[in-house]
Legacy VTK file of the C-alpha trace (Angstrom):
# vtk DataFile Version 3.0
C-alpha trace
ASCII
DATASET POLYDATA
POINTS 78 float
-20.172 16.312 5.280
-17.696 14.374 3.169
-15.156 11.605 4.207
-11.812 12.467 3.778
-9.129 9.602 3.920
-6.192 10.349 6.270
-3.615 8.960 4.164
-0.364 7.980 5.679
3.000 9.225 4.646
4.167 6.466 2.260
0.937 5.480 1.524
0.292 9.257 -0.418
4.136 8.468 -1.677
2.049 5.212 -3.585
-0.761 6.707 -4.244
0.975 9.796 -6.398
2.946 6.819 -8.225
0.037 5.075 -8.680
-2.034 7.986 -10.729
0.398 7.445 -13.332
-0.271 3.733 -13.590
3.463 2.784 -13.583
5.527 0.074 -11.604
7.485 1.205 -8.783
9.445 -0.414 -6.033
8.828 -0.883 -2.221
11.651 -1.824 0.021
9.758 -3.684 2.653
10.287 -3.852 6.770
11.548 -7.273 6.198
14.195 -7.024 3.823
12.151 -7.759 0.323
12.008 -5.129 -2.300
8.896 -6.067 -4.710
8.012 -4.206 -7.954
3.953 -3.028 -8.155
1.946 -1.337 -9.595
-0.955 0.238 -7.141
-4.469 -1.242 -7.484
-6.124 0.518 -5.332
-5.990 2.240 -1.263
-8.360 0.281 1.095
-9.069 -0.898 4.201
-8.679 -4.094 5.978
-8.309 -5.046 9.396
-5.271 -4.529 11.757
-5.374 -8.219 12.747
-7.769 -11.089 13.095
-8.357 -10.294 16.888
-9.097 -6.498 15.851
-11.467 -5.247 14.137
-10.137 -1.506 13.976
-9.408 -0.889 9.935
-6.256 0.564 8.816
-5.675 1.834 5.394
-3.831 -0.182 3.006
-2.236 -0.499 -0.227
-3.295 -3.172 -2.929
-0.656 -3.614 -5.328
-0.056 -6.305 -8.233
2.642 -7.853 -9.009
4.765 -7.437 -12.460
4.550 -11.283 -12.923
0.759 -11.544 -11.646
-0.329 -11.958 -8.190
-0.367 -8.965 -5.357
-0.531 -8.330 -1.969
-1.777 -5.672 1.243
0.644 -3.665 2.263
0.227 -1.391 5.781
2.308 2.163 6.474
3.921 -0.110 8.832
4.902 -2.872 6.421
6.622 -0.472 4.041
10.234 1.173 4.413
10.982 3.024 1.595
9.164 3.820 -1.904
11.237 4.113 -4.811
LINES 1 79
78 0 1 2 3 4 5 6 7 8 9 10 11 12 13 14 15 16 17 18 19 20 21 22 23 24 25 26 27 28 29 30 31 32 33 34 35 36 37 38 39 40 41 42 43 44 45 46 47 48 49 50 51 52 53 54 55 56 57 58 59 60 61 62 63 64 65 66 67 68 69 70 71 72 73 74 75 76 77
């Protein structure tokens, strides 16, 4: 049988922006809004006590650099 991702709410919202390859913006939990472009959906780990994986977004940066970015992390996509 084949693994199928449960992909979170605003995490899909990234994803569908992402298949297009374009920048988009997040307004974050805690106050930033950041302009990406999706790398890729993956999994990390929900802390470094826990080692239960939650899906995440990679994004890059306009300017270089990126970052993770949890369901829980992100308020809005725009």
């Amino acid at each position: 049988m084949r693994y199928k991702a449960n992909i979170t709410p605003r995490l899909r919202e990234i994803f569908e922006k992402g298949e297009k390859g374009e920048f988009f913006d997040l307004i974050l939990k805690d106050g930033r809004r950041v302009t990406c472009k999706l790398d890729c959906l993956t999994y990390a780990n929900k802390s470094d006590d826990d080692d239960t994986d939650i899906m995440v977004a990679s994004v890059d940066y306009r300017g270089g650099g990126g970052e993770l970015f949890a369901e829980e992390d992100i308020e809005k996509v725009i």
